[in-house]
N, C-alpha and C positions, 0 to 999 in steps of 0.2 A: 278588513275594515271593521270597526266596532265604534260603537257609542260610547265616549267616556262619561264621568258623571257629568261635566256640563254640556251636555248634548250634542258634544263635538265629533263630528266622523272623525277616528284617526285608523292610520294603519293599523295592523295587527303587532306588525313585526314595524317595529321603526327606521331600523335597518336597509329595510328594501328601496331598490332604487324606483323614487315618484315617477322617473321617467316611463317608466316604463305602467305608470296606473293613468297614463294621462290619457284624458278621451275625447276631447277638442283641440284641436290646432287654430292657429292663424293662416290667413293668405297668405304671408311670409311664410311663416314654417311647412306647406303646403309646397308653396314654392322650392323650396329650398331641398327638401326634400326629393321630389321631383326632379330636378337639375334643371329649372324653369323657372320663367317671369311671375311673379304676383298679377302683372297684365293679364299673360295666358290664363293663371289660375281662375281670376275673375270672368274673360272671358268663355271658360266651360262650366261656370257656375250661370252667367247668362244665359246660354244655350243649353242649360239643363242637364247637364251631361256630368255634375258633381251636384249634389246639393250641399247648400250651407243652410246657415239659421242667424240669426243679429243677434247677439248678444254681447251690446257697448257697439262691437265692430264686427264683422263676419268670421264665424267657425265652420269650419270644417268640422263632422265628428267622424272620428278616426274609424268606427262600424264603415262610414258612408266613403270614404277615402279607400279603405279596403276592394269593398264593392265594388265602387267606379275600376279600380285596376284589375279586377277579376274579371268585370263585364268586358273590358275594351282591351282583354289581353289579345294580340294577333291585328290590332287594327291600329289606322295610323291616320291620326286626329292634326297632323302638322294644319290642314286645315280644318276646323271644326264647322265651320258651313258643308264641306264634300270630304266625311270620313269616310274613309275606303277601307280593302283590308290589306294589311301589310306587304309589301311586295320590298323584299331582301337580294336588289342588284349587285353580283359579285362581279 
């Protein structure tokens, strides 16, 4: 990223895919992502267990989405009042 002269951030390279510089999500795209409710999402942003931020509408930032799935890797939040750890019945 660089400063043009009207003091616009732009890519360096214009070419590159934005998708992949993006650093906020929505509850939808959270959702969606997840293979999950914007409910649920909501719901573990309630209970503290994602953080968001308001900006217009709620963001996820993609650091703290990371995180959340790193912290609660092995554990199973189906309910988020009694997470447990994962227990895999064959």
């Amino acid at each position: 990223m660089f400063m043009n002269r009207n003091n616009i951030l732009e890519p360096k390279n214009k070419n590159i895919n934005l998708e992949n510089e993006r650093i906020v999500y929505t509850v939808q795209e959270v959702a969606a992502l997840l293979h999950s409710s914007p409910n649920y999402i909501y719901l573990l942003i309630e209970k503290g267990y994602l953080p968001a931020l308001k900006l217009g509408s709620i963001k996820i930032l993609k650091t703290s989405l990371q995180k959340f799935l790193i912290d609660n890797e092995g554990q199973d939040l189906s309910d988020v009042n009694n997470a447990k750890i994962l227990e895999i019945i064959r």
